[in-house]
C-alpha positions, 0 to 999 in steps of 0.5 A, a space after each residue: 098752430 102755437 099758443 095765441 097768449 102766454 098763461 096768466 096767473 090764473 091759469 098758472 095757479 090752476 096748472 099748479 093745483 091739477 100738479 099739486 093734486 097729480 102729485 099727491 095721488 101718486 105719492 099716496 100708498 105708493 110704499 105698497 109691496 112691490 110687484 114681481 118686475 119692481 123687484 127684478 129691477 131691484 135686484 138685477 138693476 138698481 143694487 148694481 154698482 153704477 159701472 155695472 149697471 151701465 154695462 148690463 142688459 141681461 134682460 128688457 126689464 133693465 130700463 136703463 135711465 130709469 134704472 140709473 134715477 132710481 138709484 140716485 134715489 135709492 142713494 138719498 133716500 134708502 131702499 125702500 117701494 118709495 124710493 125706488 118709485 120715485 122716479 116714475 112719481 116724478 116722470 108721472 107729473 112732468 108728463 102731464 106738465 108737458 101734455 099740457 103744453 102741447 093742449 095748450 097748443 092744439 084745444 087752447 088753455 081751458 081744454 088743456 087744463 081739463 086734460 090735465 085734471 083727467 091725466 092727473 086724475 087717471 087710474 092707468 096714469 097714477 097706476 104706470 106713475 107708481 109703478 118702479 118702471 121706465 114707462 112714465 120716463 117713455 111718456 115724459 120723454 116721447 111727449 117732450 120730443 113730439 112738442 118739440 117735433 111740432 115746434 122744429 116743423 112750425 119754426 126750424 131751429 138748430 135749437 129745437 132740433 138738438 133738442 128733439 135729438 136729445 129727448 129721442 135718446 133720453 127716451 131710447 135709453 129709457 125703454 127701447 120700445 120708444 123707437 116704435 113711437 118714433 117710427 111714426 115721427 119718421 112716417 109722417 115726415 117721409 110723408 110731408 117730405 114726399 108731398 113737398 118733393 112732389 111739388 117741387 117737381 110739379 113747379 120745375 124746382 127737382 134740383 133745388 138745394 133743400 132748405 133748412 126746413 128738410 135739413 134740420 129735421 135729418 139733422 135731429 134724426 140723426 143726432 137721436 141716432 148718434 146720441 143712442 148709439 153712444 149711451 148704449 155702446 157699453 151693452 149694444 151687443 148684449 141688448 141686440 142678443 137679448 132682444 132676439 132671444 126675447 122674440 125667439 122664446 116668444 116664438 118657441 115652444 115653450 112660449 106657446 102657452 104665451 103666444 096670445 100675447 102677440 094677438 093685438 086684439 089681446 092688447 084691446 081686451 086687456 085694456 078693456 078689462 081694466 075698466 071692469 070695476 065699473 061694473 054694468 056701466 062698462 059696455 056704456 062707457 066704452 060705447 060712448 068712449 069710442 064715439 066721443 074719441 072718434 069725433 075728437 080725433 076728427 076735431 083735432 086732425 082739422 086743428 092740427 094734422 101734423 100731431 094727430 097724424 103721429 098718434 094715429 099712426 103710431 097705434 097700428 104701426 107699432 103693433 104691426 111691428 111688435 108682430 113682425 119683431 116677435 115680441 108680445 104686445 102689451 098694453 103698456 107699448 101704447 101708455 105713450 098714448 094716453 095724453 092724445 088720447 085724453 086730448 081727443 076725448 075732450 075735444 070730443 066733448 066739447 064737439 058733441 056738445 055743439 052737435 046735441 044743442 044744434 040738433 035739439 035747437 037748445 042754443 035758440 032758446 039758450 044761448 049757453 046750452 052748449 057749453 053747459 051741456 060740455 060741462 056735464 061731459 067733463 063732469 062726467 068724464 071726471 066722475 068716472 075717473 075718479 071711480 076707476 081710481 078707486 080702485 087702484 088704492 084698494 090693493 097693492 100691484 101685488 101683496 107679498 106682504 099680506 100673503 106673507 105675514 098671514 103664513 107667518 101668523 099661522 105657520 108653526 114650528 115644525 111647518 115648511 113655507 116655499 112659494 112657486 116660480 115668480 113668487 119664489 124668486 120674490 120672496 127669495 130676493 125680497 120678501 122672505 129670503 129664507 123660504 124655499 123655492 118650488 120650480 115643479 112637482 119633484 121639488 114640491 114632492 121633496 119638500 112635503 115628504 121632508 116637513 114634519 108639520 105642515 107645508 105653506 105655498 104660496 103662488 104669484 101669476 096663479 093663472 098663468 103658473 097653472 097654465 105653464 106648470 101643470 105638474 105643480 098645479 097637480 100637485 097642489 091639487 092633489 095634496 092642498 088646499 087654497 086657504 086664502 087669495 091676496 088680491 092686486 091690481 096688476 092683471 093675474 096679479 093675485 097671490 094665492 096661498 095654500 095648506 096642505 092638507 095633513 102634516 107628515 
């Protein structure tokens, strides 16, 4: 299916509002502090010369083509949380311009400017949008290649398909969890290509020359593969060891204490406590999400099965992999998602609301119950999500800020600060440079018994630093007390501070 008419101006304007307020949401607060991953990026990545950059890849967190932007912005604009975010901001409201696009296509211009709205309204959307990561390039880029995957299917081009390459290897050398995306481009093509083969067979044509249609689309596969193996042979050693020692530690006895992280249920509770905030109307919402969602994606797979198929094949393959890899399945592995998933939600209302005014026999007495009843969806949706937003402008992802300018008010001369693991090598590199950094008990046992005042500490992950060192949990236990919590929106995310409880 393609688009019956090109936007007029009124819907153009509409589209330049949704983008204009998308724009403006992600723009706002996003100098918050930094969270731990942002200043890994800072520090490993961003502050590299460019031929060093290019040639690192000591660890996943170097998503190289966002890496690469946000030193272009850092270079115009100073270091700074604004600079280096930009970038994500600038990805965040290009892909909801691009998921547009492909509404458009799919639900038609009113369904498609409602899409928008909701992405541009979405907390995990404004969330990923400022947070200093490839993970709204992988959006922005996945969505363009699926567009342009659809359009190579419907007309097949040399263009389009050099296209699709391209944005295939834009989106690898962002973050190279893409390729799980594409996997379920590859599935859902070997599947039609095995269907039409089977016809050919069944009609007496098996030794035809395949046409144009089969040939472009190989052709686009492996222009992506030439192009990605190109932009990563500077470091296609050093990330193939990395990813192997990522699986590997994953799989380790160290990484035991992380082995949940490869449940896929884990993914889907994480996701779910994300609405939290709704308090008492979280079983409702997420009832009726599924519900809604389910008969969206029906609707959509009668509109369009090619790109229903793609991201509903995406889910389950790439956690099966993700699992097979090693690697732990995080939430953030499906944010390439989101535009569906918001597609499928209004289809779903606009499909229910048909099916409420016939059930009811409201349409008789009033012709425009359906579309009314819609409305009442969408605004609902809509309330909802600007409730859940809320939410994401009530702290930092993680305040090492605030934490550390309530130690700095209150510590005194004679007094020592360290902050624990993660958030020592935060405020190492970052925040407080001069502080010390504690990484287990004995380092915490040496630095009390040389304060003569009063010792600070300062924890980031307190969850999971407890759970990994349980000697530095003793200690604190034994010898502190938590003074004060610095909340964040990134899950585990607060940083707790701690006073000990006597001065040497």
């Amino acid at each position: 299916m393609s688009e019956l008419r090109k936007p007029g101006s009124l819907e153009w304007l509409a589209l330049a509002l949704v983008l204009a307020l998308a724009l403006g949401l992600r723009l706002y607060k996003a100098d918050a502090a930094l969270w731990y991953d942002e200043i890994y990026t800072v520090v490993n990545s961003i502050r590299l010369p460019f031929g060093d950059l290019i040639a690192s890849y000591e660890s996943l967190n170097n998503h190289m083509l966002y890496s690469l932007s946000a030193k272009l912005s850092v270079a115009a604009l100073g270091e700074n949380e604004m600079s280096v975010r930009l970038p994500a901001i600038l990805f965040g409201v290009g892909s909801i311009f691009v998921q547009w696009r492909i509404s458009r296509r799919v639900t038609g211009p009113v369904a498609a400017l409602i899409v928008a709205l909701l992405l541009a309204l979405s907390y995990h959307h404004v969330w990923f949008s400022q947070n200093a990561r490839g993970y709204t390039g992988l959006l922005f880029f996945t969505s363009a290649a699926t567009l342009a995957f659809i359009k190579g299917m419907e007309r097949p081009g040399w263009k389009i398909w050099t296209v699709y390459g391209l944005l295939v290897a834009a989106a690898m050398y962002m973050h190279m969890s893409a390729g799980f995306f594409f996997v379920a481009h590859g599935a859902v093509y070997a599947f039609m290509l095995g269907r039409r083969l089977l016809a050919r067979a069944e009609e007496g044509q098996g030794t035809r020359w395949p046409g144009m249609g089969t040939i472009l689309p190989i052709y686009g596969v492996a222009l992506s593969i030439v192009v990605t193996l190109i932009v990563y042979a500077p470091i296609i050693g050093k990330a193939l060891q990395t990813v192997g020692e990522v699986a590997e530690a994953s799989n380790s006895e160290g990484g035991a204490a992380l082995a949940e992280w490869r449940n896929p249920l884990r993914a889907v509770a994480e996701i779910g406590a994300s609405i939290s905030s709704m308090g008492p109307l979280v079983p409702f919402i997420l009832v009726g999400t599924v519900l809604v969602l389910a008969v969206g994606i029906r609707s959509l797979w009668k509109r369009h099965p090619l790109l229903t198929a793609i991201y509903v094949v995406h889910v389950p393959l790439a956690m099966i992999l993700l699992y097979l890899v090693g690697v732990r399945i995080w939430p953030r592995y499906f944010f390439v998602d989101i535009g569906f998933i918001f597609m499928a939600l209004v289809e779903g209302v606009f499909v229910w609301s048909g099916l409420i005014a016939s059930w009811f026999a409201l349409s008789r007495r009033w012709p425009g119950a359906a579309s009314a009843i819609a409305w009442i969806g969408v605004a609902a949706m809509t309330a909802i999500s600007v409730g859940l937003l809320v939410r994401n402008y009530a702290y930092p992802k993680q305040d090492y800020v605030g934490a550390r300018d309530y130690v700095l008010a209150q510590v005194a001369p004679d007094d020592r600060v360290a902050a624990v693991a993660l958030a020592g090598y935060s405020y190492r590199h970052y925040y407080a440079p001069r502080w010390d950094v504690v990484e287990n008990s004995d380092d915490m046992e040496r630095l009390r018994a040389g304060t003569a005042g009063v010792m600070w500490v300062l924890m980031a992950f307190p969850h999971q630093t407890q759970a990994g060192r349980p000697d530095i949990a003793a200690e604190l236990k034994q010898h502190f007390d938590q003074v004060a919590t610095f909340p964040g929106t990134l899950g585990d995310g607060a940083i707790w501070v701690y006073r000990s409880r006597e001065a040497r």
